[in-house]
N, C-alpha and C positions, 0 to 999 in steps of 0.2 A: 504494500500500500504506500502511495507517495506520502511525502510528509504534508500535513496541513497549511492554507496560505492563510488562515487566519484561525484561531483559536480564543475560545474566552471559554469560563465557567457558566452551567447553569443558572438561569437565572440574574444574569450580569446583565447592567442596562448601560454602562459606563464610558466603554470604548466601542466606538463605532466603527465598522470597518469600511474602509475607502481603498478607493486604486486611481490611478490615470489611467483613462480608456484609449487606447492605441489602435490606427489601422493594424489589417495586416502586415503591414512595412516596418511598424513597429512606430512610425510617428504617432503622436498624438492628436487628439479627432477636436478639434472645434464645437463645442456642447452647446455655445452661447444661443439661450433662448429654446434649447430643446428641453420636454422632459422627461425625466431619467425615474427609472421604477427597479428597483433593485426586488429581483425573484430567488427562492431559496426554497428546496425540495429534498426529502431524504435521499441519501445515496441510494439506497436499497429499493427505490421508486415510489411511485403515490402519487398523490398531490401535493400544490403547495405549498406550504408553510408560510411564504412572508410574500405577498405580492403586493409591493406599498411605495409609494412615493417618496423617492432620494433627494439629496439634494446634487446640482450640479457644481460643488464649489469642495475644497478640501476643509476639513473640520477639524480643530485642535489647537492646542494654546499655541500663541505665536505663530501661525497660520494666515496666509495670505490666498486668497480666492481668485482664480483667474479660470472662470468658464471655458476660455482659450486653448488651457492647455490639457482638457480632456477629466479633468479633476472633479471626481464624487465622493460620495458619502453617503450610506446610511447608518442611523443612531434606533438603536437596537428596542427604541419604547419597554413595549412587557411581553417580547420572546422572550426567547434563550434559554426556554422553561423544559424542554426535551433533550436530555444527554442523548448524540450520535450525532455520524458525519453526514453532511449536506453539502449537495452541490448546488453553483449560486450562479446570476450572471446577471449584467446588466443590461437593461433597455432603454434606449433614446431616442422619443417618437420625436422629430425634429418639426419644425413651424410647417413646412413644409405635408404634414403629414408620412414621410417616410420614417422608416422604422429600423436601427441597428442596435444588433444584441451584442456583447462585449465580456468575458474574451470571444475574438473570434473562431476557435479553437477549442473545443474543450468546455471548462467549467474551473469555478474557484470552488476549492474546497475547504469546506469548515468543519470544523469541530468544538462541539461544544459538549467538555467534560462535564460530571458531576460533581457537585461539591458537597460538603459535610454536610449531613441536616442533623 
């Protein structure tokens, strides 16, 4: 199993996870005035788990926002309530009406351990 690209405990609302959304070239995609919906589904299949509106800016102290350079965020509200891995990906339906999902490639995967109760 690969190693996880993001990881928090159950129940954790604290650290949001983010990435810069890149073509396939590996540049960065111009997000400015799109909106971005960050999706999260058990590995093992199903449905989704989180189908919710992201932001398109980077989040975090000392953090500067440049829609520009393909930079999101979503902040975890009241998941992160089910320990196991999940694959995630982002959507950016653009003004335009067109639609790109990110990575283009694959999937991000998470995991979200259990903590002490």
């Amino acid at each position: 199993m690969p190693e996880p690209d993001f990881t928090l405990k159950r129940n954790d609302t604290s650290s949001p996870i983010s990435s810069t959304l890149q073509n396939s070239g590996g540049t960065a995609v111009d997000i400015l005035g799109a909106a971005i919906r960050f999706k999260m589904a058990p590995i093992a299949g199903g449905a989704l788990t989180i189908d919710a509106a992201a932001t398109n800016a980077q989040v975090g102290a000392g953090s500067t926002s440049n829609p520009t350079t393909g930079q999101v965020a979503y902040s975890w509200g009241t998941h992160a309530g089910t320990a196991s891995l999940y694959l995630a990906e982002w959507e950016a339906t653009y003004a335009g009406g067109s639609v790109q999902t990110f990575p283009n490639g694959g999937y991000i995967l998470v995991n979200i351990t259990p903590d002490l109760t």
